[in-house]
N, C-alpha and C positions, 0 to 999 in steps of 0.2 A: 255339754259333755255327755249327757246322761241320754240325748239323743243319737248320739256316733257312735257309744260302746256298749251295747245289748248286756243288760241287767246289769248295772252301772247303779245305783243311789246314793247323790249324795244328802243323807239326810241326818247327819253327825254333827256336834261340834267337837273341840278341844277339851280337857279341862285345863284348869292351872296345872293340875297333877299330871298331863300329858295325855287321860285316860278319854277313849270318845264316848259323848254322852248323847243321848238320842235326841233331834228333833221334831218332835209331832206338828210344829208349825213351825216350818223351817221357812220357808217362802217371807213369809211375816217377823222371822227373827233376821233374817238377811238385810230385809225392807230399812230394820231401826238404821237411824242415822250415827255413823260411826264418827271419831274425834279426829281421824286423819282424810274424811271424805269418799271411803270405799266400802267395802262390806267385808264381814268378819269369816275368816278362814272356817267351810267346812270342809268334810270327809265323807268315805266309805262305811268310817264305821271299822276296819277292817286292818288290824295293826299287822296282819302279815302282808298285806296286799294293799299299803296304802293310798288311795289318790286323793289329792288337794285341791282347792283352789279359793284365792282370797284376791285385793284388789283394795289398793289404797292409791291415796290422787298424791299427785307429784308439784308441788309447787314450781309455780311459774319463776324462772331464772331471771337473769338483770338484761337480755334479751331484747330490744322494743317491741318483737312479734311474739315474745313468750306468755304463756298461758299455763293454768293449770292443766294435768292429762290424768285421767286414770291407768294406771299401770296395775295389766292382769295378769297373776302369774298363778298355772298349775302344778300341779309334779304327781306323774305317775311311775311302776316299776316298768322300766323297758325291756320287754318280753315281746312274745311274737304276738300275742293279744292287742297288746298296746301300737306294733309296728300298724299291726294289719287296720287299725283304724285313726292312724295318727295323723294323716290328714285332714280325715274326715271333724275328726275332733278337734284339730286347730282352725277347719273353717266355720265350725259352730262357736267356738269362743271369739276368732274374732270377729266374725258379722254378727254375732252379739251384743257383743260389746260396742260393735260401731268403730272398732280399730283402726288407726290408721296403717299401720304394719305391725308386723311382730313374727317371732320364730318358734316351731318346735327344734329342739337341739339334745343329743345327751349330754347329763352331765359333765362328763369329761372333756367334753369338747367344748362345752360354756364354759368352765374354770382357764381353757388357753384361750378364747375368746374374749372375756374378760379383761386379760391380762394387757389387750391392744389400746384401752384407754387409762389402764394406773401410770399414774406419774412419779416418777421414783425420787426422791429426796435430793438426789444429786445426780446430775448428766442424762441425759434424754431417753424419753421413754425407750425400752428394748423390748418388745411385744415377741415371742417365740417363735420360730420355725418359718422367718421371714414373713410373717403376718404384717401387715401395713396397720402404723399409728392411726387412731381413729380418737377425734374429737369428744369428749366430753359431751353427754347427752344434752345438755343445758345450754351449750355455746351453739347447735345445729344451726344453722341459718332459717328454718322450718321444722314445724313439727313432724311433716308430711316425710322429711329425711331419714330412714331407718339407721339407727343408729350402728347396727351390724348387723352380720351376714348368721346363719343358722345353718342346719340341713333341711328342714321344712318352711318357708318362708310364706309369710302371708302380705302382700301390698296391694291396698286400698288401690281407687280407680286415681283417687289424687296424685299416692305415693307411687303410684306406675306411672302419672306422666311427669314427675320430677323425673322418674328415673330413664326415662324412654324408651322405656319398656311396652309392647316388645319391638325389637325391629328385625323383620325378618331376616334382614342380610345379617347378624349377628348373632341371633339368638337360637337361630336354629335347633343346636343341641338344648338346651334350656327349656325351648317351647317342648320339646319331645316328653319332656317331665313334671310338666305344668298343666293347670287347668284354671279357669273364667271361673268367678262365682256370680250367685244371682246379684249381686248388685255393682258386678262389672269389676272387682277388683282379682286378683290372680294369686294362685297358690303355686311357687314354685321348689321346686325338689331337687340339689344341688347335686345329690346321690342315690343308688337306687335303696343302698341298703342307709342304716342310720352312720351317721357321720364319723370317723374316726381319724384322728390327723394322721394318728400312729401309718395308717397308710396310706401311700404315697399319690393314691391315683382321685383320694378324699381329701388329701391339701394340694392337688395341685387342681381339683375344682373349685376348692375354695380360692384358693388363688388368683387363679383366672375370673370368678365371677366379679373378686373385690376390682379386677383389673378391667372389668367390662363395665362397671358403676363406681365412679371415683365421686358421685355425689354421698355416695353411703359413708356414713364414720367422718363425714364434714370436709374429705380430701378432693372434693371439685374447686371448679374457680367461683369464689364468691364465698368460700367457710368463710364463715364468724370466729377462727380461730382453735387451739385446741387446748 
């Protein structure tokens, strides 16, 4: 992160108090081994201007191919600072991390994304704005499966040929907004600006992409269920 957004340090923690407390050997406090398998949420430092990032592992599901994953999650203010390097910053987090796939997305648009795999108490999920039901992360028939769509999308060289991606007779528009990273895997960009369903021309890419990869969200032939 701290290499994609110019003067950028994360070298903070938390308190209990909420307050950030300085790191002088931040590298070495991260290093400690954590009780859920990932490393402990730093910061900026910067309570007007805050950016995060932490990463706990996700226990393997009932699955036969399930395994443990680490799941990494940041959260920065979505400004024109943050636009103008949000890719760049999502492909240093996940070839970092060694990702399989993962999304930048705003807020807003995670909270009805979200909503395409809760199961409601009684009668069948109803995910918003004609969003397609999406599988339970756990039940994926593979890890390499992205569990949903974003507006910045990052898939590993594995998770692009689950998805078959790309194919030129297809993707044309897609490829236009996409880029290779150095170890083969692809960042693709569903819109130019950041995502907002509220308009219409933002849910009907999203739409269409989920309608171009029915392996995503576990709706190809072969889920493991939802």
């Amino acid at each position: 992160m701290e290499r994609a957004f110019p003067g950028l340090h994360l070298g903070w923690k938390v308190s209990e108090e909420g307050r950030p407390v300085a790191l002088p050997r931040r590298d070495a406090w991260i290093s400690e081994v954590t009780p859920d398998g990932g490393f402990r949420l730093v910061c900026n430092g910067d309570e007007s201007y805050p950016v995060t990032i932490s990463a706990w592992e996700r226990r393997a599901g009932p699955e036969p191919h399930a395994q443990p994953l680490l799941q990494v999650s940041a959260e920065l203010p979505l400004d024109a600072a943050t636009i103008a390097v949000a890719v760049d910053m999502l492909e240093e987090v996940a070839e970092g991390a060694r990702a399989l796939w993962g999304h930048a997305t705003p807020d807003r648009a995670v909270g009805e994304i979200a909503q395409q795999s809760i199961r409601p108490l009684q009668g069948p999920p109803r995910p918003p704005r004609g969003l397609p039901v999406l599988a339970l992360s756990e039940r994926l028939r593979a890890p390499e499966i992205p569990h949903c769509l974003g507006w910045l999308n990052y898939w590993s060289a594995a998770t692009a040929r689950w998805l078959n991606f790309p194919d030129p007779a297809r993707d044309a528009e897609l490829l236009s907004r996409s880029r290779r990273t150095a170890t083969g895997g692809w960042l693709v960009r569903l819109t130019d600006e950041p995502l907002d369903l509220d308009t219409p021309v933002h849910l009907d890419a999203l739409l269409r992409a989920y309608e171009r990869f029915p392996e995503i969200g576990g709706r190809g032939t072969g889920a493991s269920g939802v």
